[in-house]
N, C-alpha and C positions, 0 to 999 in steps of 0.2 A: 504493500500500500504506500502511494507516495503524498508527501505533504500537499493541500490542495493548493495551487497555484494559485489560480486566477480569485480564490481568497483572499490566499494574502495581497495580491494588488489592489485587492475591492479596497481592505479597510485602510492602504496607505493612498488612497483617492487614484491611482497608476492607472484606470480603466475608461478610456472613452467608447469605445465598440469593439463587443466581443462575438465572433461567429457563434449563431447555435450549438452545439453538439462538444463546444472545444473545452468547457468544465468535464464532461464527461469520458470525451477522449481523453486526456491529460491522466487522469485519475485511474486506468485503465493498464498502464505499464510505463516502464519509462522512455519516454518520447525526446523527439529531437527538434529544434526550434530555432529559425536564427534570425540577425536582424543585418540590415542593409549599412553600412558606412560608408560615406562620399569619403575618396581620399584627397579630397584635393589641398591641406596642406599636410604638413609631416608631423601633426600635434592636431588628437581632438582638444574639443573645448570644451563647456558647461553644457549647452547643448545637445554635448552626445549623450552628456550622463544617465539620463532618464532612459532611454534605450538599454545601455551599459548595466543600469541597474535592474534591467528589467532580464537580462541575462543573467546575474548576476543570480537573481532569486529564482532564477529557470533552473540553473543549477546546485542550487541548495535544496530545491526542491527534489533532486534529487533527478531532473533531466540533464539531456545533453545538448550544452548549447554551441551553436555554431556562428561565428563573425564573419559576413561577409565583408570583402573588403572590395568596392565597384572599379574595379579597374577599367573594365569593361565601359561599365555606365556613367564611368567618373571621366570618360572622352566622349561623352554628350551633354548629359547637364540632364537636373529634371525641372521639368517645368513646375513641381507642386513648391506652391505658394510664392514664385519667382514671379518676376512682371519682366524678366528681360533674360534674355538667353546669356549663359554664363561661359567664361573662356574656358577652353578645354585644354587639357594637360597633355603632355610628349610623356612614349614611355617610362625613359628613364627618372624622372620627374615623379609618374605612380610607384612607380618600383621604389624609389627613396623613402615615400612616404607610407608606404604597407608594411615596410619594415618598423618606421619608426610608430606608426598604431600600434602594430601588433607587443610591442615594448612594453608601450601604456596600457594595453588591456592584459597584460599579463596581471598585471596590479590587481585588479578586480576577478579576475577567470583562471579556474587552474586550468592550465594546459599539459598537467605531466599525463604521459599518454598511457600510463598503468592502471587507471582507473578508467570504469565503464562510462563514465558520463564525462570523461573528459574534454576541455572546449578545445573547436576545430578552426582555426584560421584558415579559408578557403577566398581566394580572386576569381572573381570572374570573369576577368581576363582568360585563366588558362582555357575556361572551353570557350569562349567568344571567339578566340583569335585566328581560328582555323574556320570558322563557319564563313560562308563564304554567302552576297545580298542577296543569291538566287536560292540557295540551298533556305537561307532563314524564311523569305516569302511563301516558300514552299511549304515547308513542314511546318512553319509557325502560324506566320502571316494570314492564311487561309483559312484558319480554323478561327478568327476573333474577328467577326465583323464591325465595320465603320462605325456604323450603328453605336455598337456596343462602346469602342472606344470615343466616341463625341460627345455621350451620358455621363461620363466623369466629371465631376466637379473641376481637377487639376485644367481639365483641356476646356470646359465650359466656360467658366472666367480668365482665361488667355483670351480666347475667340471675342468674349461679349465686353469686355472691361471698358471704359472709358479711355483712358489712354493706351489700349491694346496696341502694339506693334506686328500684333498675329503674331503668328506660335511656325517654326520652321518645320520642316517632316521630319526634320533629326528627333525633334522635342516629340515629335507628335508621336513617335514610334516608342518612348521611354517605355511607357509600362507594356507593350511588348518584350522590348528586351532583359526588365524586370519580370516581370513574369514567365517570362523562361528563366531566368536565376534560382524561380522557387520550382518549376518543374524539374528541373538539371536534380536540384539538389531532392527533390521526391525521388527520383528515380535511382539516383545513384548512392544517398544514406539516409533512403528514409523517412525524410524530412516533412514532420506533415504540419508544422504552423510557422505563417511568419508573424513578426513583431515589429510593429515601428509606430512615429507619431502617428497623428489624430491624421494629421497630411497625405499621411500615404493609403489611408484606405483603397482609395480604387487603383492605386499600380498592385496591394497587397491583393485584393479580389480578383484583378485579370490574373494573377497567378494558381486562385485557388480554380477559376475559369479552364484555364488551361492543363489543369492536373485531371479535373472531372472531361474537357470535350477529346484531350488528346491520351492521357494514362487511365482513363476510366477509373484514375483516386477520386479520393477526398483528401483535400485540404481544408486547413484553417486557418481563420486571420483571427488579431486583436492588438488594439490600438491605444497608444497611451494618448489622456489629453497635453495639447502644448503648450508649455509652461508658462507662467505670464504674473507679471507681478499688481499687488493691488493697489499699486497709483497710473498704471496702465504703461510705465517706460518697460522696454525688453530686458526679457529675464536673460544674462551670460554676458550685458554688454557696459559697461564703464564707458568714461570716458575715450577714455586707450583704446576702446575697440573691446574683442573678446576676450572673457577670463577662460586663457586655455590650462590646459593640464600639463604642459611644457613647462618648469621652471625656468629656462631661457629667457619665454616669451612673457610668462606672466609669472613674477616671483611670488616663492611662498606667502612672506611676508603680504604682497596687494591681494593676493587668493585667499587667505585666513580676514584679511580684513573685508571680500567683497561679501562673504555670509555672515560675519560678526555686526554689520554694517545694514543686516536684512530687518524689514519691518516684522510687528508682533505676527503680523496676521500672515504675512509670505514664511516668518522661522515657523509656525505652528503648522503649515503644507506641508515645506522642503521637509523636515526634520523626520517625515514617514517618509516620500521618496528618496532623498538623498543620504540614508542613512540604514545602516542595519538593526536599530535598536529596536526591540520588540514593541508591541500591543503597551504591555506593562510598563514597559521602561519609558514609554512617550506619554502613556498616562500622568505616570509620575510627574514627568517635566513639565506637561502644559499646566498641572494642578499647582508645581512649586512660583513656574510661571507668574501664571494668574494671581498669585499671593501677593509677589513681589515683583511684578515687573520690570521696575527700576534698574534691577541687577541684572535683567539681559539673560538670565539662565537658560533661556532656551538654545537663544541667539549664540553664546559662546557653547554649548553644548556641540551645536548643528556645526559650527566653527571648526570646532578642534576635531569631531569625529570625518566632516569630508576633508579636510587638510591630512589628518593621517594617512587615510585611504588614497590621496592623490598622491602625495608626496614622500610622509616616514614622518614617526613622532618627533624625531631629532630635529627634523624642517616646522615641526609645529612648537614644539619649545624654543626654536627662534626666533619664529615670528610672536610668539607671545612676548616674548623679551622687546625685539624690534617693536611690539605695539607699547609698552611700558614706560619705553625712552623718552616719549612725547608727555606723560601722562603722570611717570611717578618719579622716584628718584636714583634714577639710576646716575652715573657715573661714568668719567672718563673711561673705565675699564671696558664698561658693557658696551659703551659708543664702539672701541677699537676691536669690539666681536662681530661686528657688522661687516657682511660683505659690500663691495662699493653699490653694487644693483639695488640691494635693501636699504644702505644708508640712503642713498639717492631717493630711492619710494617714499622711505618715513620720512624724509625734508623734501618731498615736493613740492615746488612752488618758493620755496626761502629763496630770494636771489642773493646771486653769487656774486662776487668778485674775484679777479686773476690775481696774484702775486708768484712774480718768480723764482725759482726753487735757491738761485743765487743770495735771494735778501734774506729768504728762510732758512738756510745755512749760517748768515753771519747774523740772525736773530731779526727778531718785528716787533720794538717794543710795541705795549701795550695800545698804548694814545693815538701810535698810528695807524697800527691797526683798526682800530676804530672808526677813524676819522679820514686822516688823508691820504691812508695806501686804500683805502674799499670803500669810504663813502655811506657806513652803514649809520656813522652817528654824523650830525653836520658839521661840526666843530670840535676843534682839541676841547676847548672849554666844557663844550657840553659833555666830551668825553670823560675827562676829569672830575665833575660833577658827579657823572654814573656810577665813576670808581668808588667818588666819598662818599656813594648812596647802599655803595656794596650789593649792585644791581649786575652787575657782569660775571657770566661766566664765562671760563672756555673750556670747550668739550663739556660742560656739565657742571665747571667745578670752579667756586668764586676766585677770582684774581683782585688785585690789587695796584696800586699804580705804581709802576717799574719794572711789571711781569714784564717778562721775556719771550716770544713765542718763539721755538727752535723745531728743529726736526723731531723732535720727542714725543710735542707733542701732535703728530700726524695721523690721520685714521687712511689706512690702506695709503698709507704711505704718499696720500696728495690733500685731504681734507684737513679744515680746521671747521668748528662749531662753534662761534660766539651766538654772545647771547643776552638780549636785556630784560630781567623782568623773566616772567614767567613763559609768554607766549613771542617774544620779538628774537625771532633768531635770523641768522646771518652764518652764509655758507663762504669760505676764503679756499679757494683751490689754486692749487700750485702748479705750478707750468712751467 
């Protein structure tokens, strides 16, 4: 008997449309399931997580999940929920980037292949790339009338939209070519559900289409809703663009603060999706929650457990620290544990001044620092004033008038961190 799936996604909200019969198929033996990945860069992002986790719990449940990765599909583009046709990638470009997914889902999906349910990274590149436009019209093409692909929402709103550009035949053919993705894989392991957003429904239906008029299966579909936060801005996106799951792109430290940063009502959603903590344990929280709000306990809960899961607790004990820097008392020491990318995050927006590495060898007293090498205070006078206010720090930590700045004290070896008061900082970087 295996744990009931599309349960557990009921009660973490994961469920926009479920095909008839696929509670009961699931629950029947252990099954196989996979879900679609664009590759088109070398790092998912927040956006794939809902998926990811829906694999995730596919195989706790005790299925076998499979990752597609669109090689194939990912040199078209889909048109669902696009208003413009999207550039398409050179091989070696998907190839870079299949490798570097399959990296990141290793995080979440065991792949050791000694277990029965273990997860299968399969491209649909390998069987696209020998089918040849006459051989796919043939065997595929003919069996899914116009008709049927026009009825789709993804191709109905291209066609009808107000600013439409029309939809090309590359686009128009997509859930053709997805939908052979999900026969490929009925026939060859089995494969009898696919999973994806709320968006994909009708490329996931022409698939199950295509299992029943051409393999005489049954397939199944089910859809997560797409995420969306409750002031109505897009859920995964900052200012910066996407919170990816790359630390390159997106450091731990800005990823620990894009969900610590979430409102009561978006931490009380995420915290079932985006998280493994059970039924009990989210009771718990929203109850402690509701008590006290103030303290954010959901919020840093939901924080620290996808920061783990993306990254390692050791990236999430830094970024804790990195968010403290701003907030409590930390210290020259804790400033000079920061890598340059993080320091940079947590003083975003401090403007900087140049000083070069020459003058910071033979020392920067105090007053000029302040004043006439950076421009952060207007005047020696006022600078002198600050000192006898005992309102300056550097790096964290109060000076006095006749400090010395040297190379000592340097963070990653080019930074300094003055400071007036509580909230007025100033960044000196050395060149």
């Amino acid at each position: 008997m295996h744990k009931n799936f599309v349960e557990e996604l009921q009660w973490r909200g994961m469920i926009h449309d479920v095909m008839p019969g696929t509670e009961e198929h699931l629950m029947g033996a252990m099954r196989s399931a996979y879900v679609g990945i664009d590759p088109t860069a070398d790092s998912l992002h927040i956006g794939h997580l809902v998926s990811i986790m829906m694999l995730r719990h596919f195989q706790l449940c005790g299925h076998k999940p499979y990752s597609l990765v669109g090689g194939a599909t990912g040199m078209i583009g889909d048109p669902s929920g696009k208003s413009k046709e999207r550039n398409l990638l050179d091989e070696e470009t998907l190839h870079h980037n299949q490798n570097a997914i399959k990296e990141q889902l290793s995080r979440f999906l065991e792949f050791d292949g000694n277990a029965k349910n273990a997860a299968v990274l399969v491209n649909n590149y390998d069987w696209m790339k020998n089918f040849t436009f006459l051989e796919f019209i043939r065997d595929v093409g003919k069996h899914i009338t116009v008709n049927y692909m026009m009825a789709k929402d993804s191709v109905k709103k291209r066609l009808t939209g107000d600013a439409s550009e029309g939809m090309s035949f590359t686009e128009f053919t997509y859930q053709l070519v997805q939908g052979y993705d999900f026969l490929h894989l009925f026939r060859e392991y089995n494969c009898t559900l696919e999973m994806g957003g709320s968006d994909q429904w009708g490329n996931i239906t022409t698939g199950t289409e295509m299992i029943r008029r051409i393999a005489n299966g049954k397939g199944y579909a089910l859809t997560c809703p797409l995420i969306t936060k409750a002031d109505g801005s897009k859920f995964g996106k900052s200012e910066g663009g996407n919170i990816w799951l790359d630390a390159n792109r997106t450091s731990p430290y800005k990823f620990y603060q894009y969900w610590l940063n979430t409102s009561d009502e978006d931490a009380a959603k995420y915290i079932k999706i985006f998280t493994l903590l059970n039924k009990n344990e989210i009771e718990v929280l929203l109850n402690e929650h509701s008590e006290a709000p103030h303290l954010r306990i959901l919020q840093k809960r939901l924080a620290d457990e996808v920061t783990t899961m993306v990254h390692s607790e050791e990236e999430l004990h830094n970024a804790i620290s990195a968010s403290s820097i701003l907030f409590g008392n930390s210290t020259s020491k804790d400033l000079k544990t920061l890598n340059e990318t993080t320091f940079l995050d947590v003083f975003e927006g401090v403007t900087q001044a140049k000083i070069s590495r020459e003058s910071i060898s033979k020392g920067v007293e105090i007053i000029a620092a302040l004043a006439e090498n950076t421009g952060f205070l207007k005047s020696n006078s006022e600078a002198r004033r600050a000192l006898k206010e005992n309102s300056i720090s550097v790096n964290k930590e109060k000076v006095e008038e006749g400090y010395i700045i040297t190379e000592s004290d340097l963070i990653n070896n080019q930074f300094v961190l003055l400071q007036r008061g509580k909230k007025n900082y100033f960044i000196i970087k050395v060149v």
